[in-house]
C-alpha positions, -999 to +999 in steps of 0.1 A: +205-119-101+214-110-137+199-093-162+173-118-181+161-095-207+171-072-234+158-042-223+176-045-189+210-045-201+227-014-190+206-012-155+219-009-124+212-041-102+204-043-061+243-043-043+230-041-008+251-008-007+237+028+007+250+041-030+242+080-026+244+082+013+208+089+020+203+062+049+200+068+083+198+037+102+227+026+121+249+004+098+280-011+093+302+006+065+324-009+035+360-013+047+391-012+023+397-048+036+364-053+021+376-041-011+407-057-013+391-093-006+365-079-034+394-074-063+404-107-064+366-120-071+360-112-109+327-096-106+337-078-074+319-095-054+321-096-009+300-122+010+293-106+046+308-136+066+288-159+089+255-144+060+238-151+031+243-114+022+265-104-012+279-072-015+281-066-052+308-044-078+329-033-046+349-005-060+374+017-043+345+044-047+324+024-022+350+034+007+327+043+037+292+037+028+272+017+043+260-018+039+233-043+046+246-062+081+249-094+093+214-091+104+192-080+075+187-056+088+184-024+064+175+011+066+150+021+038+170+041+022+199+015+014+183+007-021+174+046-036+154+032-064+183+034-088+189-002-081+169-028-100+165-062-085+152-087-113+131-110-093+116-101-060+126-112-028+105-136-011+105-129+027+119-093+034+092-075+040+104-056+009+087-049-025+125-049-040+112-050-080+080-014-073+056-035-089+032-034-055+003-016-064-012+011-036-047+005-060-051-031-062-024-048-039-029-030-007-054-056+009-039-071+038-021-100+055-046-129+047-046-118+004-079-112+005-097-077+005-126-062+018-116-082+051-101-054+070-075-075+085-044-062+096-023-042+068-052-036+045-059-001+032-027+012+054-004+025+021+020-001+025+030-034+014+021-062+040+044-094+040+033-126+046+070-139+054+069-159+088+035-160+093+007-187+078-006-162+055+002-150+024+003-117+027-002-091-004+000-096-034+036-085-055+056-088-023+075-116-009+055-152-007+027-144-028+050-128-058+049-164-072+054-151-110+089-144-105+102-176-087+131-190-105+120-210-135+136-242-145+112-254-166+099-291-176+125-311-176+115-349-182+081-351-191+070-391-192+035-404-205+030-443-193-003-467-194-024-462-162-008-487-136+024-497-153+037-489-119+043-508-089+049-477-068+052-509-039+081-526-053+100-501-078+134-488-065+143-452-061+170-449-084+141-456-112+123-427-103+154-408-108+166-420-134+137-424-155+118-398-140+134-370-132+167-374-148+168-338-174+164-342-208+143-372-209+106-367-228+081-389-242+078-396-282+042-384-291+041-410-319+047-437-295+014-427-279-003-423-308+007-459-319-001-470-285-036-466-290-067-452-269-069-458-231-059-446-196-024-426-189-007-416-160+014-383-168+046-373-153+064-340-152+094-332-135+116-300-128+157-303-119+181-302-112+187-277-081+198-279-050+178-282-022+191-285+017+173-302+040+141-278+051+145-251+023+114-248+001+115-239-034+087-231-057+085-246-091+057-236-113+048-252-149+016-257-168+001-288-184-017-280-212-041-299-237-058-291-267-094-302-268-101-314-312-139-301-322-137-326-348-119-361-363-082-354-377-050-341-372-045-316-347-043-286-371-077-303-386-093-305-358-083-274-339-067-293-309-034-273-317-054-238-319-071-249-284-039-258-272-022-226-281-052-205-267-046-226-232-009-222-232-017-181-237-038-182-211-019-201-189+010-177-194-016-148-182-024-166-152+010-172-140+020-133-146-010-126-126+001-147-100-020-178-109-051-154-099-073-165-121-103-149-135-121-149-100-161-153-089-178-127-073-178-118-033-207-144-020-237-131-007-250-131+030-287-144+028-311-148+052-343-165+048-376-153+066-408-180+066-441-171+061-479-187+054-474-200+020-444-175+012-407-175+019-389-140+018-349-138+010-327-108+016-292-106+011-263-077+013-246-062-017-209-068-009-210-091-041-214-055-056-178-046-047-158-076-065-128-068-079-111-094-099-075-088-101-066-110-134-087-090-153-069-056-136-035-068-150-049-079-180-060-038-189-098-046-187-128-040-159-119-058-129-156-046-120-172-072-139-202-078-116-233-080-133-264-095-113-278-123-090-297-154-098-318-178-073-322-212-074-345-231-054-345-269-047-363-293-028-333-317-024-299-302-006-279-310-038-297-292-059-314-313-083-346-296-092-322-267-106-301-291-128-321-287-160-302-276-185-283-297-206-255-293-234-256-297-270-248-334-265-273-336-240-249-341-209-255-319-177-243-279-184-224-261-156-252-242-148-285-245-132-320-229-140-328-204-117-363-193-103-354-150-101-332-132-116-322-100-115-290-076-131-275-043-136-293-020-155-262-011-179-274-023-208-259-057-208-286-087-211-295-120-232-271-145-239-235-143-235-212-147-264-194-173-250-206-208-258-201-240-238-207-268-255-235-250-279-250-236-245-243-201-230-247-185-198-282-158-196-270-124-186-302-104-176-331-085-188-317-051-176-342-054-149-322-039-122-309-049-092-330-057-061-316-074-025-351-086-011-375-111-031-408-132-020-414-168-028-455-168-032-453-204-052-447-226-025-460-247-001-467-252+035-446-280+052-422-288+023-385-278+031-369-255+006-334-250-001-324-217-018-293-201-029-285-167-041-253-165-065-239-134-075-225-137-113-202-117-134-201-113-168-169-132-179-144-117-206-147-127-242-113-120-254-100-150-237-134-171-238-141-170-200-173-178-197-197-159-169-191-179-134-210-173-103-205-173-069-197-202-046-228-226-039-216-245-002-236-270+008-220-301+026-236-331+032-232-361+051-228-392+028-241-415+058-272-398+075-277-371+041-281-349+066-272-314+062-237-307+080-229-271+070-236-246+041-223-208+036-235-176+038-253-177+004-277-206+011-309-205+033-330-235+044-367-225+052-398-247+057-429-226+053-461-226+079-488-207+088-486-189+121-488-202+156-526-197+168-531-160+178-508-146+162-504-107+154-481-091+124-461-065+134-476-028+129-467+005+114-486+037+126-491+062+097-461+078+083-469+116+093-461+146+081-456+165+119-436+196+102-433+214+075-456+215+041-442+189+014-465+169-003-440+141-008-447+104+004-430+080+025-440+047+033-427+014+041-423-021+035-417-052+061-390-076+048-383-093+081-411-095+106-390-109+136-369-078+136-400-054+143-392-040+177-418-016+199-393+017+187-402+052+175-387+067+147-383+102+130-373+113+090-355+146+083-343+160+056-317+187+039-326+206+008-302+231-011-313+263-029-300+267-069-299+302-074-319+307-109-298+338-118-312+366-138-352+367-140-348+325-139-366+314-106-347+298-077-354+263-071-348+241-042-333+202-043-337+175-015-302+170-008-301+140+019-330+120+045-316+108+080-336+082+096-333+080+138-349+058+163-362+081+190-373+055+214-352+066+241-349+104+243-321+105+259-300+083+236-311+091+200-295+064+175-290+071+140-299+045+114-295+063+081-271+088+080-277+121+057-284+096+026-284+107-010-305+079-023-334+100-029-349+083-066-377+072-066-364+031-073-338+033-056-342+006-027-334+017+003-312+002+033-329-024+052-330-014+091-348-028+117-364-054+095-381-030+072-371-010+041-382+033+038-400+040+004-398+079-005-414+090-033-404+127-037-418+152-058-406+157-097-418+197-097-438+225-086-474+226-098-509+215-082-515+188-059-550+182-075-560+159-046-559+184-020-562+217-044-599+228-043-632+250-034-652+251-003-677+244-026-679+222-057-703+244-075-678+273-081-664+271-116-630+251-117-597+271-112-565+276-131-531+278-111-499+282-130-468+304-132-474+340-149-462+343-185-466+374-207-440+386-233-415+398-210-420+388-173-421+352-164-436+339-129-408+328-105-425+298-094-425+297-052-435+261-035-458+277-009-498+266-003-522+299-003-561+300+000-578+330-018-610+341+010-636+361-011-663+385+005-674+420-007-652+446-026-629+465+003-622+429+015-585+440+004-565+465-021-543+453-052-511+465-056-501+486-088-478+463-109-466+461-141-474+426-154-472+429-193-449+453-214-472+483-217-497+475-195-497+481-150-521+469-126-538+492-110-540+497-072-579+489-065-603+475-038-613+441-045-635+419-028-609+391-016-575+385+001-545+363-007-531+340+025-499+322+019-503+291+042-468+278+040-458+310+061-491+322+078-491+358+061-512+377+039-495+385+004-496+418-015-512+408-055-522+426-089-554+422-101-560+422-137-595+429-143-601+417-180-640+415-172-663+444-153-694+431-162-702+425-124-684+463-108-650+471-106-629+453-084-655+419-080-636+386-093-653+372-120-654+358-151-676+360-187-684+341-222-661+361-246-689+363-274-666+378-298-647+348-297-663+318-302-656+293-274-634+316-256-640+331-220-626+360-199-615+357-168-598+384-141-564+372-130-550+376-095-510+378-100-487+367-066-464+390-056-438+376-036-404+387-020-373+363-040-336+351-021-329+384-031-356+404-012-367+417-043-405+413-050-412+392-082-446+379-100-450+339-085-483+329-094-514+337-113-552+329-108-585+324-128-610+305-132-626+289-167-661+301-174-687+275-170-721+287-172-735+254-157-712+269-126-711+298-101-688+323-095-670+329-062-693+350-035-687+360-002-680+337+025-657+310-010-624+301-001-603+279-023-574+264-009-543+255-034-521+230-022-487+225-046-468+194-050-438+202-029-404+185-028-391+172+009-371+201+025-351+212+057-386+221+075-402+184+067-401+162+095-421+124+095-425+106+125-440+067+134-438+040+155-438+004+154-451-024+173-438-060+172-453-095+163-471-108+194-495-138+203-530-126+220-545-156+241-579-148+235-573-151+196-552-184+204-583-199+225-604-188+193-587-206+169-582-236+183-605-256+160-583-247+132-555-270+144-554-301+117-531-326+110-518-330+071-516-348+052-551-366+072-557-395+059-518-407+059-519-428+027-479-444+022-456-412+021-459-376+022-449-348-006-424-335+020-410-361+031-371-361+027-353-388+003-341-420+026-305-418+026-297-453+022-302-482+002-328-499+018-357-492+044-381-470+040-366-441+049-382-410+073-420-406+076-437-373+081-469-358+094-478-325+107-500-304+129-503-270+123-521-237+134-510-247+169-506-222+196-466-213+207-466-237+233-484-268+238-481-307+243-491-333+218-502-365+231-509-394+201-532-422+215-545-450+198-579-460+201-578-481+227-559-453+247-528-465+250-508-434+245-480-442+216-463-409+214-458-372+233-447-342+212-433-310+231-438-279+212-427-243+217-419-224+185-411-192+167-443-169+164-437-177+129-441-215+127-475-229+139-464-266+133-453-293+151-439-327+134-444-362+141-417-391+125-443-417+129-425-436+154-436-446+189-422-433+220-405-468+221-393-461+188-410-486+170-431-477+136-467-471+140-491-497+126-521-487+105-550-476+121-573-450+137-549-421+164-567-395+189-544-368+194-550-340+225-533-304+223-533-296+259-516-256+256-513-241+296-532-208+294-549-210+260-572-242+261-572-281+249-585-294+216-586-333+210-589-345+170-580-378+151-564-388+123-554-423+103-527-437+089-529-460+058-497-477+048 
């Protein structure tokens, strides 16, 4: 290969010669016979006989190195990176030009990441040469953007059908079709007039042996006019132009386009006039590789929309139209939901006067409840993933793939992918039982944080056992600043079986409050920590609710501050002597004196007594009695004694934690002998916090089933001509499938249809899901005849449960 452009002039190229002797493999080396064959070529050049293999600028100076064999075969360090090689090589495993990326590139043999097929994430390029795959991208097979270009060659425009492709020789196609230098007059179009064209491009010539494959890539590109006129009038040519740039981006990029996000994996669950969706967040991860090497985001993900039909193709969804009133590309969704990033309303891309809805910054969820539908009607949903285009190049916001296929003949169903769920909503089979949580409790430690729980998926409640944990981290205040504590992770482990303990949640960080948490097990943790120290007021209080009402906070005065400790106490009063304050200095100036006083201070986070200054500001009742009094000299003031905490810190040192008093109330009672109040404080969850519950799964009782019996009806009762569920007849004529249903049934039972002279015209066997308490019947005969009109006695015979015999009619 030669040098193409102007910047590589002067470069050295790729010789297939070990030029600064840094290979080890076991190679053949450069002979002065070599050479001497080499001189009489004007570039130098040596072929390697019986090979495809050039050796190029064959000096005397290459005397003894070594060389590329007969083989291909090549050690890696035969090309030291001083070589250039213009275009890359397509199938030696080799990424000859450095322009694989570790970043982006390294994703595996099928192309496609997050698949962990073989090569992905192993720091190394992966070739698809000799295999069905493509391999990675910028090596080899997939490096399509440097394939040898020859260009367009004969480009011909002709009316639709102007060729007998039956009867017209060979040698035409060659000569008028592919023949260089051959192109067609645009003002012979023009004066041909409107109508249909067949267009044909060619590229040649080059020779090609019988088996070899070559790669020719061009672009087709036209200009679409907003208006009447000339092209520059009517912007065609500016369209065109913008094509033709993008075009040229997409070939650099390797014709990846600008790509649609990762498709979800959704699962439906059915309920009694609900449907519940759930999907995984791999859509999350999309990377989109043509807008990598075009410098922006390639993280473009932005939200998910959900679209629910009640025909497979979606119909119901197709509301929107254009400006001009045709159908627009996208469909109206029933949910949505995006990233909290600021990005929301419409996009700035228009198509056709209508652009694509970006969000309300509502934020993202992976579980949602259908609560607006009905019983017995099939639904068809879809969740899409979406992405928020790029508006330098006008690439409007695209979604993730919608796969549904359908027969044409039966329009039945035949396969649809991961992001589409089909669901039928129905009550529950007779006796059934939800699944069940026990309380969420607290077995150790002391926070006053909440966790609780939400069932997604019903059917995946198992009889299990499980237990929380936590880990917490102390920040060091420094100085007279208090040290705090932080919830640092929460494990979550099913403790079913002692003796294998499985781990569900592993030591996660995802401790906010909306955060949504992993779904395991059919059900999703909620954890509501706490924000801060202070007062759980709930659980903070007297032994009796005459006693005046209590203040609790941290100890301020102009030079010590409380150091705020997330322990529970309870103050016990009784008569002075109870227990002795501790001399303390608590204000600049002023020291607590060491005194009797008729109570004691219990820290009930670690079951000790605690030593405490008491600052008696009122001795109207004795010296050393807890009380309080109406400050007279200030008008709607009162004075209260304060009981100050003293507690040892992280640094063994003892520090002021709390203080204690209580607000005058003369409609109230002081503390007497025999008063406790217990303060409880809003503590985060820590290292010491331990929850444990248990689940039970859905189950059927019998004696409910027999009970309910009498609920069993069959809808819609009278049958009057169709049904609101009933699917649309795929074909032309007929009258297509009838429908009728029984539900609250029990989980197994038979369904014998009589007419009323007892002939019995149909049996129905049913055994369902706990979930689905219905049972269908086409409307057909056992002989597979339609019914007639009329009067039908039906008889649930279900072993075990009981029988229950009803009637319906059918009007056509």
């Amino acid at each position: 290969m030669t040098a193409q452009r102007p910047e590589d002039l002067g470069k050295k190229y790729k010789d297939n010669i070990d030029n600064d002797s840094s290979s080890a493999g076991n190679l053949p080396i450069v002979t002065q016979g070599m050479i001497d064959q080499a001189a009489t070529d004007k570039y130098l050049r040596y072929r390697v006989p019986g090979t495809n293999i050039v050796l190029y600028n064959l000096t005397q100076s290459m005397l003894g190195k070594k060389y590329i064999n007969g083989d291909r075969v090549r050690d890696p360090g035969i090309d030291e990176k001083i070589d250039e090689m213009i275009d890359e090589s397509r199938d030696d495993g080799i990424d000859n030009n450095f322009d694989w990326n570790p970043v982006t590139d390294d994703v595996g043999l099928d192309g496609a990441p997050n698949t962990n097929d073989f090569g992905e994430g192993d720091g190394k390029p992966t070739s698809g040469a000799g295999t069905p795959f493509p391999g990675e991208p910028h090596v080899d097979k997939t490096d399509v953007k440097e394939a040898d270009m020859i260009g367009v060659t004969n480009v011909q425009y002709n009316r639709a059908g102007s060729i007998n492709f039956n009867t017209t020789a060979d040698v035409t196609y060659w000569a008028e079709y592919m023949t260089p230098g051959r192109f067609v007059d645009p003002t012979v179009i023009k004066a041909a007039g409107p109508g249909d064209y067949d267009l044909y491009v060619s590229s040649g010539f080059f020779p090609l042996r019988a088996g070899q494959i070559e790669r020719v890539s061009y672009s087709v590109v036209f200009g679409n006019a907003t208006s009447s006129g000339p092209s520059e009038a009517s912007g065609a040519k500016a369209d065109a132009l913008r094509k033709r740039e993008t075009a040229q981006i997409a070939y650099n990029e390797n014709y990846q386009f600008a790509q649609v996000p990762i498709e979800p994996k959704v699962t439906a669950v059915s309920g009694d006039r609900r449907v519940t969706l759930y999907w995984d967040n791999l859509a999350e991860l999309s990377f989109d590789r043509f807008l990598a090497g075009l410098g922006a985001s390639p993280n473009d993900f932005e939200g998910y929309r959900i679209y629910r039909s009640t025909d497979p193709a979606f119909e119901d969804a197709r509301l929107i139209t254009d400006a001009y009133g045709n159908p627009a590309p996208f469909l109206k969704p029933i949910a949505q939901f995006d990233l909290k990033n600021g990005i929301k309303g419409f996009s700035p891309i228009t198509y056709n006067g209508v652009q694509f809805y970006l969000g309300d910054d509502n934020g993202l969820v992976h579980t949602w409840t259908d609560t607006t539908v009905l019983n017995g009607q099939k639904y068809y949903y879809v969740v899409r993933a979406y992405d928020r285009g790029y508006a330098p190049l006008q690439i409007t916001p695209s979604e993730s793939n919608l796969r549904i296929s359908i027969d044409n003949q039966t329009g039945l169903v035949r396969e649809v992918g991961t992001s589409v769920a089909i669901v039928t909503p129905e009550a529950p089979v007779a006796g059934y039982l939800p699944p069940e949580f026990t309380p969420i409790s607290l077995v150790s430690g002391t926070t006053t944080g909440v966790v609780g729980y939400k069932i997604v998926d019903p059917t995946k409640i198992r009889d299990k056992a499980y237990r929380i944990t936590f880990e917490d981290t102390l920040h060091s205040g420094g100085g007279t600043a208090p040290d705090t504590f932080k919830t640092k992770a929460y494990t979550l482990v099913d403790i079913t079986n002692a003796g294998a303990l499985d781990t569900l949640i592993n030591r996660s960080r995802a401790l906010a409050d909306p955060i949504e948490q992993p779904l395991v097990d059919g059900f999703r943790l909620t954890l509501i920590n706490e924000k801060a120290s202070g007062l759980n007021l709930q659980k903070s209080k007297w032994s009796d609710d005459s006693i005046m009402k209590f203040q609790f906070e941290e100890w301020r005065s102009s030079i010590i501050q409380g150091q705020p400790k997330p322990s529970d106490y309870k103050i016990i009063f009784g008569t002075v002597g109870t227990d002795t304050s501790s001399q303390y200095t608590v204000e600049s100036g002023f020291t607590a004196p060491s005194i009797p006083v008729n109570f004691t201070v219990l820290n009930t986070s670690e079951a000790k007594n605690i030593d405490f200054a008491f600052v008696e500001l009122d001795g109207s009742t004795g010296s050393g009695k807890f009380s309080a009094v109406y400050d007279g000299g200030r008008p709607g003031a009162t004075r209260s004694d304060y009981i100050v905490f003293l507690e040892k810190d992280s640094r063994d040192s003892t520090v002021i934690t709390w203080a204690f008093n209580v607000l005058f109330d003369s409609s109230r009672v002081l503390p007497d002998a025999g008063d406790t109040v217990a303060i409880v404080l809003a503590k985060i969850f820590r290292s010491s916090d331990v929850f444990e519950f248990s689940t039970k799964a859905q189950s059927v009782d019998a004696d409910l089933a027999r009970s309910a019996l009498d609920k069993i009806r069959v809808v819609p009762n009278p049958y009057v001509a169709a049904a609101t569920w009933e699917e649309r007849n795929p074909f032309s004529t007929g009258r297509g499938p009838r429908s009728i249903h029984f539900n609250h049934l029990p989980q197994r039972c038979t369904i014998r249809i009589f007419n009323v002279s007892g002939e019995l015209v149909a049996t129905i066997e049913h055994d369902s899901p706990m979930l689905d308490g219905s049972a269908e019947w086409n409307l057909l005969t056992r002989d597979n005849l339609s019914v007639s009109y009329g009067i039908y006695i039906y008889h649930v015979e279900a072993p075990g449960v009981g029988e229950k015999v009803g009637k319906f009619a059918v009007i056509k």
